[in-house]
C-alpha positions as CSV (number, residue, x, y, z in Angstrom):
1,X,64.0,18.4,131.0
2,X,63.2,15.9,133.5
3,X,66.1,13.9,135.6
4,X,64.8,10.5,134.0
5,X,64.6,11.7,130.3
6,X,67.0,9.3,129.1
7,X,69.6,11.0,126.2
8,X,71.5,8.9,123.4
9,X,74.4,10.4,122.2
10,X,75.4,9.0,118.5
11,X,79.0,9.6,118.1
12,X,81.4,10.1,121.7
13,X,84.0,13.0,120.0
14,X,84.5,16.0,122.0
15,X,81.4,18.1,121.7
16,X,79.4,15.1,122.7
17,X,81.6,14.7,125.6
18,X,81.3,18.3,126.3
19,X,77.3,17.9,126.5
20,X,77.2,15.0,128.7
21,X,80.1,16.7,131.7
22,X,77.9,19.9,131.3
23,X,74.5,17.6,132.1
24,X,76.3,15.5,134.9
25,X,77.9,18.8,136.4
26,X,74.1,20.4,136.5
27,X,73.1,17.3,138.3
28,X,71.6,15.4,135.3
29,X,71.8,11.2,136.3
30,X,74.5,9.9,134.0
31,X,72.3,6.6,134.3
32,X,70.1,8.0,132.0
33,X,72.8,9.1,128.9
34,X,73.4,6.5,126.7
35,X,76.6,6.8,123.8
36,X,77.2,5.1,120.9
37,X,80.4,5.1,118.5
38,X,82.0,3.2,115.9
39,X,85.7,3.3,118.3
40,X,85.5,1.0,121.2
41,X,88.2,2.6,122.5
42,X,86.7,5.4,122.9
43,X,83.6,4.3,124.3
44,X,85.1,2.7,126.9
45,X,87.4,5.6,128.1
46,X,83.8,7.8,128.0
47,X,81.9,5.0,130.1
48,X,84.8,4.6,132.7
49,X,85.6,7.9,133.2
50,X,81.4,9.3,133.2
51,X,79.5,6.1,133.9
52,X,77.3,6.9,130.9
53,X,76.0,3.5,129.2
54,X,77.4,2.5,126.0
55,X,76.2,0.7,122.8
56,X,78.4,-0.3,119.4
57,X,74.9,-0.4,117.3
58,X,73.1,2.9,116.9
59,X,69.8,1.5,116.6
60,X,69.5,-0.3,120.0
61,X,70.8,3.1,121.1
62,X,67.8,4.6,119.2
63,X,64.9,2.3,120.8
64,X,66.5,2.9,124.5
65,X,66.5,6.9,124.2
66,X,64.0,9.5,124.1
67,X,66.6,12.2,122.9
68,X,68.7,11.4,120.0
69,X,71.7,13.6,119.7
70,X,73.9,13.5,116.6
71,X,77.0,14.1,117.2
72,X,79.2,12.8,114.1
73,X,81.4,14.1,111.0
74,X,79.3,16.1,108.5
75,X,80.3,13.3,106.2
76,X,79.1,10.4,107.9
77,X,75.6,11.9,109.1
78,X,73.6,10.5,106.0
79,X,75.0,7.3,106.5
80,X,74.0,7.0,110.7
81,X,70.5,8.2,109.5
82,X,69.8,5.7,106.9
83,X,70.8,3.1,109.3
84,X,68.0,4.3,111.4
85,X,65.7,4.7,108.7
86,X,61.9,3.4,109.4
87,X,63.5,2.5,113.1
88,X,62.4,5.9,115.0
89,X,58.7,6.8,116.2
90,X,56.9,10.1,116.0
91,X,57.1,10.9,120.1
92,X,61.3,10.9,119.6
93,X,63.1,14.0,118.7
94,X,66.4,14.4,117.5
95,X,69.4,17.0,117.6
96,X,71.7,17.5,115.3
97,X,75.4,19.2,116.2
98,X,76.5,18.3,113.0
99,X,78.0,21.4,111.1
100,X,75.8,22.7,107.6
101,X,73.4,19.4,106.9
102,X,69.5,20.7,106.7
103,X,67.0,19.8,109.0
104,X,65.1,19.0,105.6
105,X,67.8,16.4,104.6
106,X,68.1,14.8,107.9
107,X,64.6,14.1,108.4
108,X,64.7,13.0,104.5
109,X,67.3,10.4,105.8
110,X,65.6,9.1,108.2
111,X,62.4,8.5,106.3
112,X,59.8,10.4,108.1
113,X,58.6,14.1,109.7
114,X,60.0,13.9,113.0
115,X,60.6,16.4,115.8
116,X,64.5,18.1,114.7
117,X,66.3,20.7,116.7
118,X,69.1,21.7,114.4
119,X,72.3,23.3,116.4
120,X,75.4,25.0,115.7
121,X,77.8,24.9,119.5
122,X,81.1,26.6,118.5
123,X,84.8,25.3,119.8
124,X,84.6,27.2,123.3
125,X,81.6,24.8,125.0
126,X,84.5,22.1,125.4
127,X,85.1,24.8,128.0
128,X,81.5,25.3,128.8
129,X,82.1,29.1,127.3
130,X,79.9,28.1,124.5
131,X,77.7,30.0,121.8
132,X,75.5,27.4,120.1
133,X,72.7,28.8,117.8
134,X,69.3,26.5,117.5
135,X,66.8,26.3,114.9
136,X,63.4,24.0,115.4
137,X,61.6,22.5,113.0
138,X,57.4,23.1,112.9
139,X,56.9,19.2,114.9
140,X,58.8,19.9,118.1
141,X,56.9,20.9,121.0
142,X,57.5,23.8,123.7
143,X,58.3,21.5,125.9
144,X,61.1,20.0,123.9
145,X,62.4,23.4,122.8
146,X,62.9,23.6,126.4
147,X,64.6,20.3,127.1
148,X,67.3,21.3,124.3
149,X,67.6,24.5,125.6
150,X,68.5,22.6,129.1
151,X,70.9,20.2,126.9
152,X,72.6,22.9,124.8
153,X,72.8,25.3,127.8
154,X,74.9,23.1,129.7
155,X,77.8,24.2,128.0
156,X,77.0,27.8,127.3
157,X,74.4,30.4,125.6
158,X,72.0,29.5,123.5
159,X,70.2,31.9,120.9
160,X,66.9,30.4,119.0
161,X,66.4,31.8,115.7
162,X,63.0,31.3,113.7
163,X,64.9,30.6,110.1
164,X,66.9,27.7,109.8
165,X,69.1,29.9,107.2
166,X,70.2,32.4,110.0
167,X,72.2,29.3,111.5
168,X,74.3,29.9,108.6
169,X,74.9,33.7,109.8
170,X,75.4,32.3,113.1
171,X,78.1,30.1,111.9
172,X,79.9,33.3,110.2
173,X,79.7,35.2,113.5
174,X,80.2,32.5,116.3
175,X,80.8,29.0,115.1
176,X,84.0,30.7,112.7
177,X,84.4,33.1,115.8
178,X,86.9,32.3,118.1
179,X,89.3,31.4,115.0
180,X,88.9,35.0,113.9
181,X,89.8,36.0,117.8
182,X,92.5,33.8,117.4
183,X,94.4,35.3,114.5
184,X,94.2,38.9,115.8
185,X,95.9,37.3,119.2
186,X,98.4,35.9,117.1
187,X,99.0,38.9,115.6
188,X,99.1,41.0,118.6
189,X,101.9,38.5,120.0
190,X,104.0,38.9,116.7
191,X,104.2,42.7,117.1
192,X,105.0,42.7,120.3
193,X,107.5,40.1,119.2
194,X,108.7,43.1,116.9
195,X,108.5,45.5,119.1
196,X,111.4,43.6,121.2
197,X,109.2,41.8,124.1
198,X,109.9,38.1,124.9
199,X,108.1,35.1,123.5
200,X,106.5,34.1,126.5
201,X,105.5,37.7,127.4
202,X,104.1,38.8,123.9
203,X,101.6,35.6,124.4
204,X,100.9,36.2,127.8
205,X,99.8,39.6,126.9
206,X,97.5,39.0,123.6
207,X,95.8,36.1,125.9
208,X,95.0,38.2,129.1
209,X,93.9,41.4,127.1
210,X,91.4,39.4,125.0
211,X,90.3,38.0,127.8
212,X,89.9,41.2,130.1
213,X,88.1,43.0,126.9
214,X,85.9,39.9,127.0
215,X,85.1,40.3,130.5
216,X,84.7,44.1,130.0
217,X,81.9,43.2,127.2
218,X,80.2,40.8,129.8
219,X,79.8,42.8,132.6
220,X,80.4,46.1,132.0
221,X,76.6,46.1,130.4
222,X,77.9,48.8,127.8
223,X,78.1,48.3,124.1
224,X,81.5,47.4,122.6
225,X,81.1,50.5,120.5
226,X,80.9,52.5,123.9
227,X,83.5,50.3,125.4
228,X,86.1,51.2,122.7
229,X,85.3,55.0,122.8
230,X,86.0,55.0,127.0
231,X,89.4,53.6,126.0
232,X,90.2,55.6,122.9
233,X,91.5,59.0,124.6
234,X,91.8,62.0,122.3
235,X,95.2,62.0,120.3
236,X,96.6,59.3,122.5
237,X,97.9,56.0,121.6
238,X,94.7,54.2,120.9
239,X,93.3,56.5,118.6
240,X,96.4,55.9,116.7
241,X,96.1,52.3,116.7
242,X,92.3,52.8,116.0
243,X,93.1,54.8,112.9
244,X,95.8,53.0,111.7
245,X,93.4,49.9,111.5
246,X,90.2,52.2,110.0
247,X,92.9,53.6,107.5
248,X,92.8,49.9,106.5
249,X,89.6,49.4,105.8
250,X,89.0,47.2,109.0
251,X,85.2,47.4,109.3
252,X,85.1,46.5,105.8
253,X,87.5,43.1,106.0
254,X,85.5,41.8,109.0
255,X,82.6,42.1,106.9
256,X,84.0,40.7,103.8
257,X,85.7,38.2,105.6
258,X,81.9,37.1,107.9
259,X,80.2,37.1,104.8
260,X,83.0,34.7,102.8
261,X,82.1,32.5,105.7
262,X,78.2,32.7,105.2
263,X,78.4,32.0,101.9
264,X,80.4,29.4,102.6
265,X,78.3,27.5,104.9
266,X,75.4,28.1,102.7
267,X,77.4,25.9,99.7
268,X,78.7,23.4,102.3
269,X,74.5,22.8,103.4
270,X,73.8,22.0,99.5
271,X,76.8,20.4,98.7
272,X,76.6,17.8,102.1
273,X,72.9,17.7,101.4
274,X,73.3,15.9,98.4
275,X,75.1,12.7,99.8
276,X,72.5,10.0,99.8
């Protein structure tokens, strides 16, 4: 994506602010971002603070932008695209970071085939530790596959998929993710709570172990079926810990429990689809 494409942003909350410091920190010209949202406030905190330009009506944003990037509640996408409706033109593509709405249903919205990139970032990119999966529809070019990938990579990994319905296993595995991370920390730091360690110690200790297991993962360049083996010594106190939990069926609940989520984003797609 070239320095002078110019990117509008429709909604300022944090995962749009997210994309635009990871641009600006990879050098992109925040001349050339443009943000709208219904919260002046806002707006004006986002152009003081990035020099980004601003705009309270989402279709001048739309005929000064080659990029459109939706970046708004679920609830309140249908709404943003019918005020665009008949205002867009073939050469413009959009991006949607809106959680489970179609790429069908958005481009139904806006009255037309246009070029969609549909997106699913999860929580971590505000910390530009992001996992976003991307799905493009059959109009957009290689060349804008690649600008999105510049976008989306800003604050993370990306990982393309050729089905729009594997965004939804994406979202069971990454976008849910770090919440599922998150409980077993918390649960880690209530044993050790039980186990007579300190508040502040017990979280200290489920943070940095998730994060050196992380780091392990990352660079290590071994599986994290390998990984666990190398630290799961013969009748020692791992292998009891790893029993305990396989005596518990914990394969099976991380399954149940990613597929719960899956099905879940697959109803939430038909059910947000159907606002008009």
């Amino acid at each position: 994506m070239e320095n002078k494409t110019v990117i509008g942003f429709i909604g300022a909350g944090n995962m749009a602010y997210a994309l635009i410091k990871g641009l600006i920190s990879d050098g992109f010209n925040a001349k050339n971002i443009n943000v709208s949202d219904s919260n002046q406030e806002l707006l004006e905190n986002r152009k003081s603070e990035l020099g980004v330009s601003t705009y309270s009506d989402n279709v001048s944003l739309l005929k000064n932008s080659e990029i459109i990037v939706f970046a708004v509640k679920p609830q309140v996408l249908s709404k943003v695209c019918h005020e665009l409706n008949n205002q867009a033109n073939s050469s413009q593509l959009f991006v949607s970071i809106v959680a489970g709405i179609q790429s069908k249903d958005i481009t139904r919205w806006l009255g037309g085939s246009f070029s969609l990139v549909r997106t699913m970032p999860n929580t971590p990119a505000l910390f530009q530790s992001g996992v976003t999966g991307l799905y493009a529809n059959e109009l957009v070019t290689p060349d804008q596959k690649k600008s999105v990938n510049v976008l989306l990579s800003s604050v993370g990994e990306c990982f393309w998929v050729n089905e729009e319905n594997l965004l939804d296993a994406i979202t069971a595995i990454s976008g849910s993710g770090p919440a599922y991370f998150f409980l077993l920390m918390q649960s880690m730091k209530q044993a050790a709570l039980a186990l007579g360690l300190d508040e502040e110690t017990a979280d200290s200790l489920s943070i940095q172990t998730s994060l050196g297991a992380s780091i392990m993962a990352t660079h290590s360049g071994k599986d994290s079926k390998t990984l666990r083996a190398e630290v799961t010594s013969p009748n020692g106190t791992t292998q009891a810990a790893i029993e305990t939990f396989q005596d518990q069926n914990f394969e099976g609940i991380v399954a149940a429990a990613t597929r719960a989520a899956y099905d879940r984003a697959r109803e939430l797609s038909k059910e947000l689809g159907n606002i008009d």
